[in-house]
N, CA, C and O atoms as a GROMACS GRO file, in nm:
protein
  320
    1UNK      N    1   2.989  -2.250   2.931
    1UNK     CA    2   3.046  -2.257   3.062
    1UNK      C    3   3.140  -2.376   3.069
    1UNK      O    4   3.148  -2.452   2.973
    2UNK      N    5   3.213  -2.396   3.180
    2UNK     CA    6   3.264  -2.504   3.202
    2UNK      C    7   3.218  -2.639   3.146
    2UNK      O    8   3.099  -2.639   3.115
    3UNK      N    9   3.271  -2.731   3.130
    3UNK     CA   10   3.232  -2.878   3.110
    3UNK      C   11   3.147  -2.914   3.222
    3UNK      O   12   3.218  -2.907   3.322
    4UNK      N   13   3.026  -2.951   3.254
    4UNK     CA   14   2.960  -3.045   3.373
    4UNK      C   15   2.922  -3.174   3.306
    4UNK      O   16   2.879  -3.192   3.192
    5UNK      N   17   2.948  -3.263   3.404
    5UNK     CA   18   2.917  -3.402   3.425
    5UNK      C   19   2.794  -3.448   3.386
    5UNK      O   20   2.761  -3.556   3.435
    6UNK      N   21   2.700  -3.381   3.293
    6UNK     CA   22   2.557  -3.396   3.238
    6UNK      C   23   2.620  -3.442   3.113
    6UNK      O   24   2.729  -3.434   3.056
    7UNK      N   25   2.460  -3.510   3.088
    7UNK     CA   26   2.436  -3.595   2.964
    7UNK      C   27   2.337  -3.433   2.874
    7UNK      O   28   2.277  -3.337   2.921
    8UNK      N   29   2.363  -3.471   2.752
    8UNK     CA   30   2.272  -3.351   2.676
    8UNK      C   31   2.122  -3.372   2.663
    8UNK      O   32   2.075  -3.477   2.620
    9UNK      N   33   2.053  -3.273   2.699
    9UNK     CA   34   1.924  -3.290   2.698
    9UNK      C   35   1.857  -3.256   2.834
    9UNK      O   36   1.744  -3.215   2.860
   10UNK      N   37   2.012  -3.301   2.944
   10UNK     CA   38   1.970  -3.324   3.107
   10UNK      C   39   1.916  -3.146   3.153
   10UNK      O   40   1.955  -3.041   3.103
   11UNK      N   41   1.836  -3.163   3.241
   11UNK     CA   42   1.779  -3.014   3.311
   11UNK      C   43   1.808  -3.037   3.434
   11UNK      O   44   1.799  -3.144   3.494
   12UNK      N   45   1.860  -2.890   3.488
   12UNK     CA   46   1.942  -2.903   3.649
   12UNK      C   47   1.947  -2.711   3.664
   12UNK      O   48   1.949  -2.636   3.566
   13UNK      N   49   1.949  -2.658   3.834
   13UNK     CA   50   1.985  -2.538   3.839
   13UNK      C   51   2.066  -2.481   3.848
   13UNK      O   52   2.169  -2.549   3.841
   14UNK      N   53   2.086  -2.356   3.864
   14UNK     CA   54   2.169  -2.331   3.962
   14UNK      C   55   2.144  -2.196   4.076
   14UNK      O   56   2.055  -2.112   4.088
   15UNK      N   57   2.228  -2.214   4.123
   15UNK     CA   58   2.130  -2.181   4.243
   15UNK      C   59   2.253  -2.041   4.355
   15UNK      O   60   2.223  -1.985   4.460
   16UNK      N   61   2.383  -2.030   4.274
   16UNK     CA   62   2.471  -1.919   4.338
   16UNK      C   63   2.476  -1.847   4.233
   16UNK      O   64   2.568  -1.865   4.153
   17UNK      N   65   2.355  -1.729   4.207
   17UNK     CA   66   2.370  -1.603   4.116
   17UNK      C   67   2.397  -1.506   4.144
   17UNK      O   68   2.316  -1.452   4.218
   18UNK      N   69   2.504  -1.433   4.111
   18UNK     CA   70   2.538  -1.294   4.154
   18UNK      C   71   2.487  -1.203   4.121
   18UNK      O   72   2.501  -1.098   4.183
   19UNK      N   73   2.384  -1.217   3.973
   19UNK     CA   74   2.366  -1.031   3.938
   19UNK      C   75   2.239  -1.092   3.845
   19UNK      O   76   2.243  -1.194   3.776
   20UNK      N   77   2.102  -0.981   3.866
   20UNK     CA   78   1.992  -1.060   3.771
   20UNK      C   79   1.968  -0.902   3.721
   20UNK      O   80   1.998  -0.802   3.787
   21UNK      N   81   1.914  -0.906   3.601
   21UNK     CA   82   1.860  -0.795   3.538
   21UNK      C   83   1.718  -0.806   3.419
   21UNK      O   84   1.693  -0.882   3.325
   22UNK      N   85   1.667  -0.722   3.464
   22UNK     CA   86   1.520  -0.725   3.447
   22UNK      C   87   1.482  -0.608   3.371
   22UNK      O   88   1.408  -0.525   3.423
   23UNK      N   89   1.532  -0.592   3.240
   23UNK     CA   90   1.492  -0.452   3.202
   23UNK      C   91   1.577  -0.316   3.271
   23UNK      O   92   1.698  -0.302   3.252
   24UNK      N   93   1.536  -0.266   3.312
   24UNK     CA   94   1.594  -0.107   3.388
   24UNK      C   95   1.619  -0.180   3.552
   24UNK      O   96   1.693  -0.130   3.637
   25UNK      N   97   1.552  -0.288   3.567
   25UNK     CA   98   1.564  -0.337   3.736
   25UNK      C   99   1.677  -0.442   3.733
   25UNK      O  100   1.669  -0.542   3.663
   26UNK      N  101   1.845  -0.398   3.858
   26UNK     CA  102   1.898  -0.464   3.849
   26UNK      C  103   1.945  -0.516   3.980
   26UNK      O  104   2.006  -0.438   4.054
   27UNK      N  105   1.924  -0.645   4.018
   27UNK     CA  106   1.964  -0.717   4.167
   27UNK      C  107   2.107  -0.763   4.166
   27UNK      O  108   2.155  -0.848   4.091
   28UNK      N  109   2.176  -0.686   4.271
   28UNK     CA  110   2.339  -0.722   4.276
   28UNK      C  111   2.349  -0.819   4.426
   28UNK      O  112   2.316  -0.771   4.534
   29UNK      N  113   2.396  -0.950   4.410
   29UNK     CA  114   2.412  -1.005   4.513
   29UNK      C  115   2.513  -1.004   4.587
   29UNK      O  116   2.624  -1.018   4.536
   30UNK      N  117   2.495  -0.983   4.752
   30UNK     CA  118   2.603  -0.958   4.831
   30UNK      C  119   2.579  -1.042   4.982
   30UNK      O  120   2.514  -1.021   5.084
   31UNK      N  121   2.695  -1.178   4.918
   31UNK     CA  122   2.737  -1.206   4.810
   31UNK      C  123   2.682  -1.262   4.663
   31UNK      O  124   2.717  -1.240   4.547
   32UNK      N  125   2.575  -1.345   4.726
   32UNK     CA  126   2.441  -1.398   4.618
   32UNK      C  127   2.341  -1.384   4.652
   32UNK      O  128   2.316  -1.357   4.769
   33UNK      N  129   2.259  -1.397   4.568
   33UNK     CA  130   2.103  -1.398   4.533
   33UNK      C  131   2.049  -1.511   4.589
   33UNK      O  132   2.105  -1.621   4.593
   34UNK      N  133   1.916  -1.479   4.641
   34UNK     CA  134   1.802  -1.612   4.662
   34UNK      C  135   1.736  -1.606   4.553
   34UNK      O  136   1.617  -1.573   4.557
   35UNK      N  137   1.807  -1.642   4.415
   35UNK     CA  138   1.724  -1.711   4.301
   35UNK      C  139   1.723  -1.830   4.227
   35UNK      O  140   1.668  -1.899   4.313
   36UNK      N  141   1.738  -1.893   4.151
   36UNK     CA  142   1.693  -2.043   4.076
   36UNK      C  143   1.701  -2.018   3.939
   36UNK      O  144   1.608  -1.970   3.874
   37UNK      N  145   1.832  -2.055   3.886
   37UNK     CA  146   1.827  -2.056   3.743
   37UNK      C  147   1.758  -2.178   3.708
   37UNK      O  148   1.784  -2.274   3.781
   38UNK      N  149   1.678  -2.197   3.615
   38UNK     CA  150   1.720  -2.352   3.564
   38UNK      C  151   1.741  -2.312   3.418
   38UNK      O  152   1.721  -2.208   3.355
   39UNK      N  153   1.800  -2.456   3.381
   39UNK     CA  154   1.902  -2.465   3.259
   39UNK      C  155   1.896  -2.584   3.218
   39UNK      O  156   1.856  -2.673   3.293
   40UNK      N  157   1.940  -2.613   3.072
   40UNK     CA  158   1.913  -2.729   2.998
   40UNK      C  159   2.108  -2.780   2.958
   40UNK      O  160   2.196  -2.700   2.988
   41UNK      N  161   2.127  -2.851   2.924
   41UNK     CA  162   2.268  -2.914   2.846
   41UNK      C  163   2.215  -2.925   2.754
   41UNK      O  164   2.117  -2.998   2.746
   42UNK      N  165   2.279  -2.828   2.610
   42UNK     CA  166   2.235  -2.836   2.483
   42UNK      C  167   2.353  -2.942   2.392
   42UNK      O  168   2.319  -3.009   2.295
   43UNK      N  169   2.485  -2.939   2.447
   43UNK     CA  170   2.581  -3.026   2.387
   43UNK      C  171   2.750  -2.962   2.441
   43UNK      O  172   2.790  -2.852   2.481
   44UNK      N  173   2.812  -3.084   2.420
   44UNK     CA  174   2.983  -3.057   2.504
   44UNK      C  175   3.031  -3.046   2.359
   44UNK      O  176   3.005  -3.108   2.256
   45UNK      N  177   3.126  -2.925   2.394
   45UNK     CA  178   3.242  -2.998   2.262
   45UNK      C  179   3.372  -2.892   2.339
   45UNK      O  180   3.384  -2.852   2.455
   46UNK      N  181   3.443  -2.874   2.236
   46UNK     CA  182   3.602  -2.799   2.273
   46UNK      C  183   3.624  -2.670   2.210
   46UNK      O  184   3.593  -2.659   2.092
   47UNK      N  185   3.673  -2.567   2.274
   47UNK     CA  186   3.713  -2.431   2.227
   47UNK      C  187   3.828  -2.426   2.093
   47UNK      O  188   3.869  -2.530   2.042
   48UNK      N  189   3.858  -2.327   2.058
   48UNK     CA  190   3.950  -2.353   1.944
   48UNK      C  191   4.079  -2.370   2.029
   48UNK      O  192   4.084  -2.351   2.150
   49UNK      N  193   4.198  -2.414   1.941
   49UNK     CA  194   4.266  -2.402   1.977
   49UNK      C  195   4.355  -2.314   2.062
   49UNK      O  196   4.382  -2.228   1.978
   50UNK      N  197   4.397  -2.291   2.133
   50UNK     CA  198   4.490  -2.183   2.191
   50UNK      C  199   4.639  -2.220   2.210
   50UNK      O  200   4.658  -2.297   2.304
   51UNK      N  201   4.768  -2.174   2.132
   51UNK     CA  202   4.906  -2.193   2.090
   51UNK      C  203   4.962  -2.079   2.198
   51UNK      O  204   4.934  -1.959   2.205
   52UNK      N  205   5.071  -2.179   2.296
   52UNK     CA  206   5.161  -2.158   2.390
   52UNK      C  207   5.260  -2.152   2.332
   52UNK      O  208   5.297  -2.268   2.319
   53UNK      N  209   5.347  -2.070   2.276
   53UNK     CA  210   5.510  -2.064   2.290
   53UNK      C  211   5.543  -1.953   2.396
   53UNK      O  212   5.494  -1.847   2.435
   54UNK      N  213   5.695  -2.066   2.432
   54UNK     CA  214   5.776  -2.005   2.550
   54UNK      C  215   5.899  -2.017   2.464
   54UNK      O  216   5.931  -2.107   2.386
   55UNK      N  217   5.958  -1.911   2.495
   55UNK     CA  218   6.128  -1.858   2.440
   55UNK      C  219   6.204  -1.840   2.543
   55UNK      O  220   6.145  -1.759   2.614
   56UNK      N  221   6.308  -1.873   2.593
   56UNK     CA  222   6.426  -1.856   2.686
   56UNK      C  223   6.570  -1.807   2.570
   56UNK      O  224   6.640  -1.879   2.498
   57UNK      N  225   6.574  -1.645   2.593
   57UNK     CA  226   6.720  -1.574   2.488
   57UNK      C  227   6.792  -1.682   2.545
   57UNK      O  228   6.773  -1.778   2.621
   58UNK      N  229   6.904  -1.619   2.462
   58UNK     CA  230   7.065  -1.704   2.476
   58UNK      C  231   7.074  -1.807   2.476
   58UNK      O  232   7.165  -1.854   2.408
   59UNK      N  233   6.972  -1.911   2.562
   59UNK     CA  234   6.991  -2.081   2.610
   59UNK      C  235   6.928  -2.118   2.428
   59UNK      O  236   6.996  -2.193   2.359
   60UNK      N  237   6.844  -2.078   2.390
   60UNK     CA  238   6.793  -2.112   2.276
   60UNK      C  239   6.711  -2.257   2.284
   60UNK      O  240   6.725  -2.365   2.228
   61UNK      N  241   6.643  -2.217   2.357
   61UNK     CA  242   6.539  -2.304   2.410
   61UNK      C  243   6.400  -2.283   2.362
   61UNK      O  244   6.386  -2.162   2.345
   62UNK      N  245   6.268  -2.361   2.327
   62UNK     CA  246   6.155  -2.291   2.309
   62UNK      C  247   6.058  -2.447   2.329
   62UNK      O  248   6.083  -2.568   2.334
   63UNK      N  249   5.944  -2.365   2.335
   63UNK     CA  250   5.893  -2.485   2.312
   63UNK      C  251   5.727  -2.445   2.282
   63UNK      O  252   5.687  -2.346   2.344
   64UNK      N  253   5.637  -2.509   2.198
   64UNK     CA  254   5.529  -2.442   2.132
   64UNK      C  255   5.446  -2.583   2.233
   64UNK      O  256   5.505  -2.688   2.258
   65UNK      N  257   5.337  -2.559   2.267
   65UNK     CA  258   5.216  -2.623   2.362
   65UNK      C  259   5.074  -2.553   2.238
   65UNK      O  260   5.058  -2.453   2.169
   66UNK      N  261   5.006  -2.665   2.266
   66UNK     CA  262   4.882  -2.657   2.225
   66UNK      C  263   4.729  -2.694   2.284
   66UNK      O  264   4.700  -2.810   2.253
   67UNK      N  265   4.631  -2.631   2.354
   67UNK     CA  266   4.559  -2.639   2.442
   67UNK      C  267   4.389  -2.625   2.413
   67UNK      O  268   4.338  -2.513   2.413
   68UNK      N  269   4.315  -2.737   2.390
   68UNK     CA  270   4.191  -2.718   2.361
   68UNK      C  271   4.085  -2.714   2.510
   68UNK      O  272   4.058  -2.811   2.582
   69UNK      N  273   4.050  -2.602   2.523
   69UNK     CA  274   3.902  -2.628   2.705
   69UNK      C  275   3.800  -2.627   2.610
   69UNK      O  276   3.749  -2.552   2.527
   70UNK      N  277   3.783  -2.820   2.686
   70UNK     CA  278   3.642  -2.863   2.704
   70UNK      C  279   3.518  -2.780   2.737
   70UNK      O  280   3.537  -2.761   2.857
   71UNK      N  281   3.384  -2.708   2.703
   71UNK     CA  282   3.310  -2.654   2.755
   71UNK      C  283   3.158  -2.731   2.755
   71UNK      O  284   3.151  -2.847   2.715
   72UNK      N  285   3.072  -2.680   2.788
   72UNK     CA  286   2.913  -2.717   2.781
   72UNK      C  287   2.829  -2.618   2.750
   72UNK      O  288   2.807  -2.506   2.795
   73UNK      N  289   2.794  -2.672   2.681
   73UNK     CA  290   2.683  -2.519   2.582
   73UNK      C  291   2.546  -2.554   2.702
   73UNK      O  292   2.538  -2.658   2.768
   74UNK      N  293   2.454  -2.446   2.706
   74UNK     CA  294   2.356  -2.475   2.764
   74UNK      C  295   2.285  -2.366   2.717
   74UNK      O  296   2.327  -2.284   2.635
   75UNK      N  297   2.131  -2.366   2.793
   75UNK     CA  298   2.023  -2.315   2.772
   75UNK      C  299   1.943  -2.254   2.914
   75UNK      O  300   1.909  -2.319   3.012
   76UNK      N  301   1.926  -2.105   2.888
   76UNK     CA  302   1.833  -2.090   3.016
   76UNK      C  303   1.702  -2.081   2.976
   76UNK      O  304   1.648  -2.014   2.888
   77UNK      N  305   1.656  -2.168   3.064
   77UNK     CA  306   1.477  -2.192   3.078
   77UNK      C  307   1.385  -2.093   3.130
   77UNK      O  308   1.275  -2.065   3.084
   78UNK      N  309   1.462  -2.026   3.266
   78UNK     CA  310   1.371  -1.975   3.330
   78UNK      C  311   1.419  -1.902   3.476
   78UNK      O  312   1.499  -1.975   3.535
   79UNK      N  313   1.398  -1.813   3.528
   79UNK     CA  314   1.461  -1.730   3.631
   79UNK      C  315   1.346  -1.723   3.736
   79UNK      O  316   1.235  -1.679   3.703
   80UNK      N  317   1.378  -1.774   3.883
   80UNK     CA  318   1.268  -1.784   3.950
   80UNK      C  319   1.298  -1.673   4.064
   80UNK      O  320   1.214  -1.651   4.152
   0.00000   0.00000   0.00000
């Protein structure tokens, strides 16, 4: 998921789930659920690279960008 502001190891919930599934039983929230993830921070690091080129014909212009997203690995504990 996204990068969060946790240290690794840290345990925290969350608490706006849209869709839980249970085998053949599935809860669609509208808009969310009254449930309780909790979750662990297993470690941060960065996605692979992803390479931007932009070309403008005729002007002969370009220019190549290079873009790594930060993420946070985690762990689910438990569905309440």
């Amino acid at each position: 998921m996204e990068k969060l502001e946790l240290k690794e190891g840290d345990k925290f919930s969350i608490t706006d789930v849209l869709l839980v599934e249970d085998g053949k039983k599935v809860e669609i929230g509208t808009p969310v659920l009254k449930t309780e993830v909790q979750a662990q921070v297993l470690n941060h690091g960065k996605n692979e690279k992803v390479i931007v080129y932009k070309y403008k014909p005729k002007t002969r212009e370009s220019r190549k960008v290079g873009h790594r997203q930060p993420y946070t690995e985690i762990e689910i504990l438990g569905i309440k």
